[in-house]
LUMDOTOR-893304 format. One line per field, with one value per residue: residue in one letter; x, y, z of N, C-alpha, C in turn. Coordinates in steps of 0.05 Angstrom, whole numbers, always signed. Atoms other than C-alpha are relative to their C-alpha. Layout:
BEGIN
res a/...
n_x X/...
n_y Y/...
n_z Z/...
ca_x X/...
ca_y Y/...
ca_z Z/...
c_x X/...
c_y Y/...
c_z Z/...
//
This chain:
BEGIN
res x/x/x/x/x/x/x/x/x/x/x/x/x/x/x/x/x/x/x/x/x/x/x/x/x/x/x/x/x/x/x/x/x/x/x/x/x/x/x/x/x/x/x/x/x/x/x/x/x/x/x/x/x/x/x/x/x/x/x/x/x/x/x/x/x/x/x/x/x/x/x/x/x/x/x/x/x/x/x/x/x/x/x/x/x/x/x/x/x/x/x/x/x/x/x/x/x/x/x/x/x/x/x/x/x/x/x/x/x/x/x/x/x/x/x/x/x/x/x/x/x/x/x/x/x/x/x/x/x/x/x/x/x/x/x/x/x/x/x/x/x/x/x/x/x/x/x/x/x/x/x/x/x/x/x/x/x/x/x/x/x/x/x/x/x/x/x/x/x/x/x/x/x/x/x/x/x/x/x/x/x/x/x/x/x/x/x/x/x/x/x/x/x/x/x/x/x/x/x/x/x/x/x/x/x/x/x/x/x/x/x/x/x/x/x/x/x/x/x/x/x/x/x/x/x/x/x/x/x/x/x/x/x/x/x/x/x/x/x/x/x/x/x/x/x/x/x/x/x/x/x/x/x/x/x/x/x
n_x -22/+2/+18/-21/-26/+14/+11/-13/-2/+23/+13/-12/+6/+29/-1/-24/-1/+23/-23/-20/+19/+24/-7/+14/+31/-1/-18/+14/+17/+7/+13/+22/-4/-17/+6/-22/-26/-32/-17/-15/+4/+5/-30/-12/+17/-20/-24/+5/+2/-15/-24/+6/+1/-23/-22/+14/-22/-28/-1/+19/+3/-22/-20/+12/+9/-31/-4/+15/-11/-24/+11/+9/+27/+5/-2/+25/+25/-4/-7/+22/+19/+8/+13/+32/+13/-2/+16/+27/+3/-5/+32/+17/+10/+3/-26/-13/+21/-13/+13/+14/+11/-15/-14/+12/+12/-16/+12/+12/+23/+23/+13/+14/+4/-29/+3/-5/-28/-10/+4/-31/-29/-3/-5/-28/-19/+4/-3/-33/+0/+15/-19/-18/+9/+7/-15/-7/+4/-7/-29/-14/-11/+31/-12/+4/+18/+18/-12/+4/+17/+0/-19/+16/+31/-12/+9/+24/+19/+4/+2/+22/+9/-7/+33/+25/-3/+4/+24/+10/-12/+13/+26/+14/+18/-11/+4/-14/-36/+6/+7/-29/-27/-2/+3/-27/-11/+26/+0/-20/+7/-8/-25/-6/+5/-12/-36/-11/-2/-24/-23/+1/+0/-27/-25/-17/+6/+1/-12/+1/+19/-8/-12/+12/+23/-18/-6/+24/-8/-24/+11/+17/-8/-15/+13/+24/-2/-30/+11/+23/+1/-17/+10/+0/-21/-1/-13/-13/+17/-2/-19/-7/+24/-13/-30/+16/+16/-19/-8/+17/+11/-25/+1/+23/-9/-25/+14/+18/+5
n_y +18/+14/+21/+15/+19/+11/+17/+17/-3/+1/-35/-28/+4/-19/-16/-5/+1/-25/-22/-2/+4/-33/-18/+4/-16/-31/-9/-1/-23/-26/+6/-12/-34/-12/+22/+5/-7/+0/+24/-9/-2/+38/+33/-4/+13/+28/+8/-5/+28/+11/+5/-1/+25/+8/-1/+27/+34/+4/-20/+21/+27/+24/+3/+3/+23/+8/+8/+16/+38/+2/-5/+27/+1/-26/+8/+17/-17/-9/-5/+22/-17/-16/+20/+13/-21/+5/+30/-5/-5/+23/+20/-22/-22/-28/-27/-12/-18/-36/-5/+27/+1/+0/+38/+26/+27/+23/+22/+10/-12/+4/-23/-21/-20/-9/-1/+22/-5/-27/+0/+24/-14/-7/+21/+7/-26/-14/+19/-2/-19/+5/+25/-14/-20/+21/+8/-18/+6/+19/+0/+1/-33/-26/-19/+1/-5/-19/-17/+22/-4/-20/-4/+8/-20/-28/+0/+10/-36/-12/+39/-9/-18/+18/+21/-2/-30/+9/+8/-19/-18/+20/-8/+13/-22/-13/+18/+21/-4/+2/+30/+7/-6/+2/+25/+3/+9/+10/+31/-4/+10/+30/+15/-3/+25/+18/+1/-1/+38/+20/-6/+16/+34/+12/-19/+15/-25/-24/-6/+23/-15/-22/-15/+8/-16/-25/+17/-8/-36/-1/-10/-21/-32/-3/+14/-15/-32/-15/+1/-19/-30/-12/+10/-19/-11/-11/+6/-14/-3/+26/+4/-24/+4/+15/+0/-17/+11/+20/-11/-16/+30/+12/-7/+12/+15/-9/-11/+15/+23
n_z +5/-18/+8/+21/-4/-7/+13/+11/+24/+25/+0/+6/+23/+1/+1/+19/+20/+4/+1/+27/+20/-4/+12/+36/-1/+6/+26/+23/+1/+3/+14/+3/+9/+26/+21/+2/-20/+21/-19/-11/-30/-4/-14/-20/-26/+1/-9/-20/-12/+7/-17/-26/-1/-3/-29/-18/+1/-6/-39/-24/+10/+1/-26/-31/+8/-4/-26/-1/+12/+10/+21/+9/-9/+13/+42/+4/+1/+26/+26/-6/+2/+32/+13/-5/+28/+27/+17/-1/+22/+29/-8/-3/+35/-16/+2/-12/-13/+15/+30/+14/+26/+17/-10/+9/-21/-4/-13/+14/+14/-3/+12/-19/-1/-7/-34/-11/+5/-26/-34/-8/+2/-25/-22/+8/-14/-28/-21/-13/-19/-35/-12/-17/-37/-15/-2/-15/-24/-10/-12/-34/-3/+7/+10/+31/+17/+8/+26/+31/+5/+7/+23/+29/+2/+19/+30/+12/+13/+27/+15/-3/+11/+25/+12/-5/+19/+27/+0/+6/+20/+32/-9/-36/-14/-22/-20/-2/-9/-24/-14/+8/-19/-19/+3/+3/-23/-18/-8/-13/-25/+0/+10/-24/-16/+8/-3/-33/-24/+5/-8/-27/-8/+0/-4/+18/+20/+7/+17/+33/+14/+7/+16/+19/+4/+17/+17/+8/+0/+19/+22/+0/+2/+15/+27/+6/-10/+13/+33/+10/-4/+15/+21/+12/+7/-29/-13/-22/-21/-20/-14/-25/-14/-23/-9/-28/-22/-13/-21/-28/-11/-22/-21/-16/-14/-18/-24/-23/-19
ca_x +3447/+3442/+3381/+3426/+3474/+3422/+3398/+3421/+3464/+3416/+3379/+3429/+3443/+3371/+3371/+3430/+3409/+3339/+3382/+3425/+3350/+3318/+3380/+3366/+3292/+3321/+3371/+3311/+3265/+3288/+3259/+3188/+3215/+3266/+3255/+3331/+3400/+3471/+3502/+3562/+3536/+3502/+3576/+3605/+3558/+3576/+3632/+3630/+3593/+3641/+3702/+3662/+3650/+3717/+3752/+3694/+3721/+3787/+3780/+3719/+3729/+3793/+3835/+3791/+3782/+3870/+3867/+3822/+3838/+3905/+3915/+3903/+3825/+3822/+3840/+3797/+3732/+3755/+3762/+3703/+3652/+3674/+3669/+3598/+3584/+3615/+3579/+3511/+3528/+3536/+3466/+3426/+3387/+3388/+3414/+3452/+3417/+3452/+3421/+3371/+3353/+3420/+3432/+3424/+3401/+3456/+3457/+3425/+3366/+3299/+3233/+3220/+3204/+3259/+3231/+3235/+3307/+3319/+3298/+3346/+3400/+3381/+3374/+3447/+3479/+3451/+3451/+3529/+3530/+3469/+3514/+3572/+3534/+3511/+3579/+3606/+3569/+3578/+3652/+3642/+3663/+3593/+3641/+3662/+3604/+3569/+3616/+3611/+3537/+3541/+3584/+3540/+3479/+3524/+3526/+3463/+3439/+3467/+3460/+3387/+3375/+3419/+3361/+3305/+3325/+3337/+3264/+3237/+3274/+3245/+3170/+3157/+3112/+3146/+3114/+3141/+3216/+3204/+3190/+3255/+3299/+3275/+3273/+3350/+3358/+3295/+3335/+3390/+3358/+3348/+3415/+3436/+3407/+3426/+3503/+3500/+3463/+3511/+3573/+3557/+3539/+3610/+3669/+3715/+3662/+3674/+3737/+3713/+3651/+3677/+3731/+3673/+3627/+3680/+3702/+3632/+3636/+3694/+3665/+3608/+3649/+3697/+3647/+3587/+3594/+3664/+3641/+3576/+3595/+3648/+3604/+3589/+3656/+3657/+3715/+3741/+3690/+3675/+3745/+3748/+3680/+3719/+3777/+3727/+3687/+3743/+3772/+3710/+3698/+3773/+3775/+3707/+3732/+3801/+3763/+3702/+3708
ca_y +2590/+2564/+2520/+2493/+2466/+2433/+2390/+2321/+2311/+2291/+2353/+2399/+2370/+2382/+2441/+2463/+2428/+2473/+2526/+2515/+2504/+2576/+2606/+2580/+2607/+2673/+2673/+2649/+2702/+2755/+2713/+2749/+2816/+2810/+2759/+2768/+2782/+2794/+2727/+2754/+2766/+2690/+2653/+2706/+2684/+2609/+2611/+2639/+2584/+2542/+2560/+2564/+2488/+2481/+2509/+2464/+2411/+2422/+2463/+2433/+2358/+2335/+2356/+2347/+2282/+2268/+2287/+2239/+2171/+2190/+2196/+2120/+2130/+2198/+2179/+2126/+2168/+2211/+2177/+2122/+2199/+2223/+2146/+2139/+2207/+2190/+2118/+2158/+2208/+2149/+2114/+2171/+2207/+2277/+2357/+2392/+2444/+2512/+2544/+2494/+2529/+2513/+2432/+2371/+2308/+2265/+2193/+2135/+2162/+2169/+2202/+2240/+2299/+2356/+2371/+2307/+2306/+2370/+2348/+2280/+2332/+2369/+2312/+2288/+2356/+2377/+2310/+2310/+2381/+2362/+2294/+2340/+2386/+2317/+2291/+2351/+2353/+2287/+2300/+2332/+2405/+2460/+2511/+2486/+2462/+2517/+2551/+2492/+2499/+2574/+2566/+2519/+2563/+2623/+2583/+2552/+2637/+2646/+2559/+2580/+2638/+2603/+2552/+2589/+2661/+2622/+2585/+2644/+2682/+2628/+2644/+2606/+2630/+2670/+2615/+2559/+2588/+2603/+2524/+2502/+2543/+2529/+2457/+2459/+2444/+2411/+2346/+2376/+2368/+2300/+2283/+2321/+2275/+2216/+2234/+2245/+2177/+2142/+2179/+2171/+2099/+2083/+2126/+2089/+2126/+2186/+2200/+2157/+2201/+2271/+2263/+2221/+2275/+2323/+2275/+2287/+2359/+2358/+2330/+2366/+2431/+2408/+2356/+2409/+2485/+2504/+2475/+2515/+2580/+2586/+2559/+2630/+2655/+2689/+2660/+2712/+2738/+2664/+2658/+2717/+2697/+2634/+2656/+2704/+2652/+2607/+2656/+2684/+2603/+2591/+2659/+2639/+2575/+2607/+2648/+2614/+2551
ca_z +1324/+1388/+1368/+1305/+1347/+1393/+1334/+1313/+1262/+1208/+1227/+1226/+1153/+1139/+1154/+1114/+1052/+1054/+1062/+998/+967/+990/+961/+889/+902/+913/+856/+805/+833/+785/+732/+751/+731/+675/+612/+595/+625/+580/+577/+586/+662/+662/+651/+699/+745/+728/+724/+794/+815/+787/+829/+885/+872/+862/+928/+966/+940/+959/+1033/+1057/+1028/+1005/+1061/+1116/+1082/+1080/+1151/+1159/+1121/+1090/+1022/+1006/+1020/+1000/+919/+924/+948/+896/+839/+864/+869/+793/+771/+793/+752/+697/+685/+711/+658/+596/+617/+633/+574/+601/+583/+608/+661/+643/+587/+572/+505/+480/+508/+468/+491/+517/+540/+503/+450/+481/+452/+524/+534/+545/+609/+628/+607/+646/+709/+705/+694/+751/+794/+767/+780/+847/+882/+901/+927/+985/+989/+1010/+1061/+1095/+1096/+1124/+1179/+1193/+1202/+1271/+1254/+1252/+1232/+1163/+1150/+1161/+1106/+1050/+1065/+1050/+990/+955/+972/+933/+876/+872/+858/+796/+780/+791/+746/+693/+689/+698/+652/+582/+593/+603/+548/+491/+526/+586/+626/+693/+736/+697/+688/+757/+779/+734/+763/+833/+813/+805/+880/+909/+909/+958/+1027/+1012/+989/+1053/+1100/+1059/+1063/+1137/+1159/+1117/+1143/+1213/+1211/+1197/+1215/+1165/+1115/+1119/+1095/+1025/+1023/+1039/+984/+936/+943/+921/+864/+840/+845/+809/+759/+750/+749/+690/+644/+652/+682/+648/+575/+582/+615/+554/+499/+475/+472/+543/+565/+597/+638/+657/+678/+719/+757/+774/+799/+847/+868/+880/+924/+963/+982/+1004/+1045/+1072/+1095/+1125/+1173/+1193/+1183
c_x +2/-12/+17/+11/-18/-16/+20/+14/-7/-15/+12/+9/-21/-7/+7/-7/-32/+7/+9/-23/-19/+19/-3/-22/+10/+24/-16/-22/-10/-17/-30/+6/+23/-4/+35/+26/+24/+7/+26/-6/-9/+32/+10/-6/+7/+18/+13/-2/+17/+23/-8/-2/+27/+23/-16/+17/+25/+3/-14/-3/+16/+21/-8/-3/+36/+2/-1/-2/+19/-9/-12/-38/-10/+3/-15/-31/+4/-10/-37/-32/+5/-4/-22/-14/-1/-18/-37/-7/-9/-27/-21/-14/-3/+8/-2/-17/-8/-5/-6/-5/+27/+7/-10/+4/+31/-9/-10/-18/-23/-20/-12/+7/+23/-7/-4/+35/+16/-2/+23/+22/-1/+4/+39/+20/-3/+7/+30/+0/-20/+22/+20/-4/+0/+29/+22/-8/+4/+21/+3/+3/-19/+15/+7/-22/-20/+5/-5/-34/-9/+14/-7/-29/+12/-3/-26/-20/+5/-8/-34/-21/+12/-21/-20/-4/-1/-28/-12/+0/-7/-35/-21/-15/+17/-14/+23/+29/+4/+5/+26/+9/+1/+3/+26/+16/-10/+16/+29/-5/-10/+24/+20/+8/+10/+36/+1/-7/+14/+30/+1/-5/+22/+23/+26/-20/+7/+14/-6/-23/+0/+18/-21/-21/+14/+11/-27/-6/+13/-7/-23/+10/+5/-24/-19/+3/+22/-11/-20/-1/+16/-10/-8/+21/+11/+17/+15/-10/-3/+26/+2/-26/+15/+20/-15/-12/+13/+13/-22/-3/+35/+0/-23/+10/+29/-7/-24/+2/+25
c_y -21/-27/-14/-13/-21/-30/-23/+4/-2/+24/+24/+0/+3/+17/+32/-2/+25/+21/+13/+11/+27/+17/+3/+14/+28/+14/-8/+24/+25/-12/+14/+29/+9/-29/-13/+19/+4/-30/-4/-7/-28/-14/+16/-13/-25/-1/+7/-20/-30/-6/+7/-34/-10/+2/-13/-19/-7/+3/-8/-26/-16/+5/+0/-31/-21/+1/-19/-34/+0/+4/-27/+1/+20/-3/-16/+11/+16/+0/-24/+33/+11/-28/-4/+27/+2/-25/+13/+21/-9/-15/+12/+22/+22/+23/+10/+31/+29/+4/-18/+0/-14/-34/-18/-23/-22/-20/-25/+12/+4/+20/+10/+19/+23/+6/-9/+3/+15/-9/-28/+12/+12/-16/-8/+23/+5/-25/+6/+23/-2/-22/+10/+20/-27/-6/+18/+10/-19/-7/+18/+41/+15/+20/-5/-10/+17/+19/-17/+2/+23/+14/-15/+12/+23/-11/-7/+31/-2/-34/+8/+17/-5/-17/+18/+31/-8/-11/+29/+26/-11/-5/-10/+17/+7/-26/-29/-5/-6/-41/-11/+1/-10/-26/-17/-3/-15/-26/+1/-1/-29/-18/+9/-17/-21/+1/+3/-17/-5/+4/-6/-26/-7/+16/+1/+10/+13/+12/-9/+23/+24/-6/-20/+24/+29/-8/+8/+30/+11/+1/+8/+28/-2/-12/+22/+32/+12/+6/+19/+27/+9/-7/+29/+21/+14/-10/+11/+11/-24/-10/+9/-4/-24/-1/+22/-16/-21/+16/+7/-28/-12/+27/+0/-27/+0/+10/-8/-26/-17
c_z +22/-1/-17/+16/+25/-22/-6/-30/-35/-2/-12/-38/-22/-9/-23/-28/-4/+3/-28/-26/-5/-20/-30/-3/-9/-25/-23/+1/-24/-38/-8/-8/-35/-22/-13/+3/-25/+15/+0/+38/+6/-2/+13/+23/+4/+2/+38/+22/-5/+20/+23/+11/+7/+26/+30/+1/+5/+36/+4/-10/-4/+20/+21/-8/-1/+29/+13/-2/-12/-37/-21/-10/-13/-44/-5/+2/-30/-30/+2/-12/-31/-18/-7/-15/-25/-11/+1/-34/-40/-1/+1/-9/+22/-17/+22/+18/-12/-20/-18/-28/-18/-1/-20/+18/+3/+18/-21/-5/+7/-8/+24/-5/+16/+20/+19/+8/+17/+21/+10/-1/+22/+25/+10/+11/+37/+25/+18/+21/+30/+17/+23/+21/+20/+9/+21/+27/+13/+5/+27/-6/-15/-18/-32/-6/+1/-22/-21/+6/-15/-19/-16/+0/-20/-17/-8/-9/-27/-17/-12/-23/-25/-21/-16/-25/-33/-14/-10/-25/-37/+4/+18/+11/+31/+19/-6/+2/+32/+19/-6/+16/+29/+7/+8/+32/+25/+17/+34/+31/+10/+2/+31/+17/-8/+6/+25/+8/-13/+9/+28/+6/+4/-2/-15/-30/-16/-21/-35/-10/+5/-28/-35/-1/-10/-30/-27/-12/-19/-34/-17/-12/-27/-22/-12/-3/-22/-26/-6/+3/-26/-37/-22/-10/+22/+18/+29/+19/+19/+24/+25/+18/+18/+13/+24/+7/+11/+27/+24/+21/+14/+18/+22/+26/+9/+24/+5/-6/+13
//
């Protein structure tokens, strides 16, 4: 730990987002051993990850982000981070990540390939969440972000095996599920770094891109995750996943960060 706090803040951002990206690894892993899961237990799991998104975005982003620039600044990041998802959404031929066998193609019409498709959805989903580790470090305080790092590494397990278990379950081969799923967060140590040089450059930032990178988040959780964990009728399980992972991620960030 010691070392960690020795590193710049781009580093320690870095770090963090390869972090978020191992835990995906180890939540698509069980892809090499099982072909398919109850999906019942898949939208628990999302949904899981869901309200784990969701009490980020509140405890490590929008009120460190009011502290910060008031709430003038803070609605503006906001509504500026679910704007810029929603117009990426409308432009952007893609599906949806989460149980790829079931997504159609949204976006303008194009004849690529769905695993093309897939991977602009991945890109689209995951970006924000590295955005907001970066950002979070770049506000100064190791302690929460070492919890909002370790609260989008929890979800990215079951985000992970979401991907990578339906591939496999329509006859992928265990390598290529495998690659999907792990695919579902490659872009997050990039996006890291990116949100932390840009937050530190300008201190007048921050507050805009902690509560835009929660904005994002946001919507992410509600346009994508919700719709799909409950698409099979599994409401209730889904529910109850997010109402535990909403909590484990606000008493997380009560006591450490």
């Amino acid at each position: 730990m010691e070392w960690f706090l020795k590193q710049d803040i781009v580093a320690q951002a870095m770090i963090a987002g390869v972090g978020t990206y191992l835990l995906t690894v180890a939540g698509t892993v069980p892809v090499f051993f099982f072909r398919r899961a109850p999906r019942r237990l898949l939208d628990a799991l999302m949904g899981f990850g869901a309200g784990v998104m969701v009490a980020a975005s509140c405890w490590s982003l929008l009120l460190p982000a009011l502290e910060r620039g008031g709430i003038a600044r803070t609605t503006v990041g906001l509504l500026m981070g679910a704007g810029i998802l929603f117009a990426i959404d409308q432009v952007l031929p893609h599906l949806h990540p989460e149980f790829p066998e079931e997504a159609v193609q949204e976006g303008p019409p194009v004849p690529w390939r769905r695993s093309a498709l897939l991977m602009l959805a991945i890109t689209l989903h995951n970006f924000p969440e590295g955005m907001a580790v970066g950002v979070a470090y770049a506000a100064g305080d190791i302690a929460a972000a070492n919890v909002l790092a370790v609260g989008i590494g929890l979800q990215n397990i079951p985000e992970g095996l979401a991907v990578a278990l339906p591939l496999r379950r329509d006859g992928m081969s265990r390598l290529k599920a495998f690659w999907y799923g792990q695919l579902s967060a490659t872009v997050e140590p990039l996006a890291a770094v990116i949100g932390a040089a840009v937050a530190i450059s300008s201190a007048a930032f921050l507050p805009y891109g902690m509560a835009g990178a929660a904005g994002a988040m946001l919507y992410v959780v509600v346009e994508e995750m919700i719709p799909e964990t409950t698409r099979s009728g599994s409401s209730d399980v889904a529910t109850l996943g997010f109402i535990a992972g909403f909590t484990v991620m606000m008493v997380m960030d009560s006591a450490f960060g």
